[in-house]
N, C-alpha and C positions, 0 to 999 in steps of 0.2 A: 615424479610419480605418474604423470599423467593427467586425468579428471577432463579431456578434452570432452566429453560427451558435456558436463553438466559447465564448462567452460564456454562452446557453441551455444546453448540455449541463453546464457547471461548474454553473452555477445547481442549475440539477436533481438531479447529485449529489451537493451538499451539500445539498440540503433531500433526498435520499434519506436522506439519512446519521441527518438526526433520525427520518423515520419507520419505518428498521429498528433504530432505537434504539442505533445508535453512539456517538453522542453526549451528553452533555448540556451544560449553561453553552455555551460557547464552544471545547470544550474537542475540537479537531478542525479537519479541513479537507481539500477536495477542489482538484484543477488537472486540466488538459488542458493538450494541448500540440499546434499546429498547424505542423508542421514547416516544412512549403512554406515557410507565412505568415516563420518564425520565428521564433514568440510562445507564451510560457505564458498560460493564464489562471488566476486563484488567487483566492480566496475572500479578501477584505481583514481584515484582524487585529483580531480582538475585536469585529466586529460579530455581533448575536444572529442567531440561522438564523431565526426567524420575522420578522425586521423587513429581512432579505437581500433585495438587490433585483437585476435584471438590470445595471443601470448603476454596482453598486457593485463589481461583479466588477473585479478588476485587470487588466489585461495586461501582461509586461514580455518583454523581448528574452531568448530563448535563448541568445545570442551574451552579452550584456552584461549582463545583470538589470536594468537601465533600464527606468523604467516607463514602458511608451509608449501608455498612454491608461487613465484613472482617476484620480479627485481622493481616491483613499482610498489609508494604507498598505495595502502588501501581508500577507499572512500572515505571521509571523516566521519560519514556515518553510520560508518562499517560496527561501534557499539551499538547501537539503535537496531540492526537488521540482527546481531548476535542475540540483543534481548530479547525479542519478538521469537526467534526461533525456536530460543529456550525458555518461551513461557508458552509459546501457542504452540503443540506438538504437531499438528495436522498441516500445518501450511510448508511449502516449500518455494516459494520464490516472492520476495518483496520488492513492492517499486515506493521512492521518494519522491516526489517533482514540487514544483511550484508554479504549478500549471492556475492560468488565469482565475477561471471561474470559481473553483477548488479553494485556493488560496483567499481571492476575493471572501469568500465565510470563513475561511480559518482567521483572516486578520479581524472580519468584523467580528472575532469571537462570535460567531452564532453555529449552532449544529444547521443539517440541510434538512428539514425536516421532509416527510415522506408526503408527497401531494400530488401524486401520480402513479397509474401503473406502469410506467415509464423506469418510476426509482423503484417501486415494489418486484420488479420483474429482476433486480441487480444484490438493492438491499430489504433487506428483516425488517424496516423500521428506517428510522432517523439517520444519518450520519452521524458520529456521538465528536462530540468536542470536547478534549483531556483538560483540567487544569492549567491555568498558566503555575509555571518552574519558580519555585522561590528560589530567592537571588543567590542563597549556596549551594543550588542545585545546580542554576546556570555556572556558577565560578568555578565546581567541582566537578568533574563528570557529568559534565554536561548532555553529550549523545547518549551515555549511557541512562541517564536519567531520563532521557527523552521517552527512552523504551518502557521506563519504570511506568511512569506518568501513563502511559498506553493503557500496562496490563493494568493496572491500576482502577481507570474506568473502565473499561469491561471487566474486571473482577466485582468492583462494586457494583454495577448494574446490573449484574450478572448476562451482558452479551455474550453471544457466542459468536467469534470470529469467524466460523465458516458463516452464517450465516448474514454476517456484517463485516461485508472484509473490509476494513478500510476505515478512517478516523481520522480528524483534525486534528491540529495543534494549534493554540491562538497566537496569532500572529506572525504563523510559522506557514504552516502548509499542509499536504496531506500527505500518511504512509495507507498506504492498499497489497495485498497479500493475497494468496491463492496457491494450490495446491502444487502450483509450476510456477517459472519463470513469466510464458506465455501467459497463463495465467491470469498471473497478476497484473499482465500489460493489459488485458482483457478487462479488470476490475476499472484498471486506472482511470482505461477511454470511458468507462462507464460512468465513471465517480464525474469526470470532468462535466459529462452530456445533463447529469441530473444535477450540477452543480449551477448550470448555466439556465436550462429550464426552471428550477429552483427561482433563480434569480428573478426570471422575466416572469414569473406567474406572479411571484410579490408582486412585483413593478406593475401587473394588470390589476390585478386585485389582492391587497393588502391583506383583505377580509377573510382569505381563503384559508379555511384549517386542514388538519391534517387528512391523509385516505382514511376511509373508513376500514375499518380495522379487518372488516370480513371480504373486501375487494385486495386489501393488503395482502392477505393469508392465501385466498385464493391465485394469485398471481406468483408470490413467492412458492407457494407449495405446488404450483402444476409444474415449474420449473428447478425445483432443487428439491421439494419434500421426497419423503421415503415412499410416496404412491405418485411422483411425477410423471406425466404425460406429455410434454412440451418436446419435440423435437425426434429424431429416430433412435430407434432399441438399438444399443449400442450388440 
């Protein structure tokens, strides 16, 4: 069939993902999602990012997870990027990693809390950290649940995923999303930098609480609000 356009963009963000150093081994992975079409495309499972080719990328149905063109398995975590897609309608490319600093708070079960205009300027707020998987969710549909557990907490929080793109899983790692492939490689570096500042501000001061909620709003809203000013008129 085709899909080489949204095939290129996945390609691309997963070999971003190695050279902002998200990655290493295999240990990761990047999708798009071409709605019209309605097809993901996904980075095939365990193959290495330096020997990743355009033709190895998967496609499957958004409707059915059916692979409808590629001779390689999909990602494993090809359910988890399917559930995201079809519960959050706005976003179109997700990235997985298990990128140091990121992962570092997913394992200590803690969210990243917001203590800079640094994370204000990327997220709305906190990093949110999902529920850990009770044991017949890990034995059964596993990935798939993974995604559940996602929508799950921002359904009950009531987050909004454009405006917090990205979330922990404890003792797992992080999934981040955005309206592109690129995108979401954009969220990722981002998640990792406030993940890592995060860290070293505790390590300076314990004591420090969260932004104040009116330097929060202001940072996130001159940048992504519906009256933002940050950057050139498109």
């Amino acid at each position: 069939m085709g899909f080489e356009k949204l095939k290129q963009e996945v390609l691309q963000a997963n070999i971003g993902l190695v050279k902002a150093g998200l990655v290493v081994l295999t240990w990761g992975n990047a999708s798009g999602a071409d709605r019209r079409a309605g097809v993901m495309a996904i980075k095939p499972s365990g193959v290495e990012y330096e020997r990743l080719q355009l033709e190895d990328i998967v496609i499957l149905s958004l409707d059915t997870g059916e692979v409808v063109e590629g001779s390689l398995r999909p990602s494993s975590d090809a359910p988890t990027h399917l559930f995201l897609y079809n519960s959050f309608n706005s976003i179109g490319g997700i990235i997985h990693t298990h990128s140091i600093y990121a992962t570092t708070w997913a394992q200590a079960c803690k969210e990243i809390p917001c203590l800079g205009t640094t994370h204000a300027d990327c997220f709305f707020g906190p990093v949110p950290l999902t529920r850990q998987l009770l044991p017949q969710e890990i034995e059964n549909d596993y990935e798939y649940n993974t995604g559940k557990v996602i929508v799950e907490r921002f359904s009950e929080a009531g987050l909004n995923p454009e405006q917090v793109p990205g979330v922990l899983l404890p003792r797992h790692g992080p999934f981040v999303w955005g309206p592109t492939p690129m995108a979401a490689l954009e969220n990722a570096i981002a998640l990792e930098e406030v993940a890592r500042m995060g860290l070293y501000t505790i390590l300076l001061n314990p004591e420090i609480g969260e932004l104040h909620k009116a330097l929060l709003n202001k940072h996130f809203l001159r940048k992504h609000g519906t009256e933002a000013y940050y950057g050139q008129r498109s």
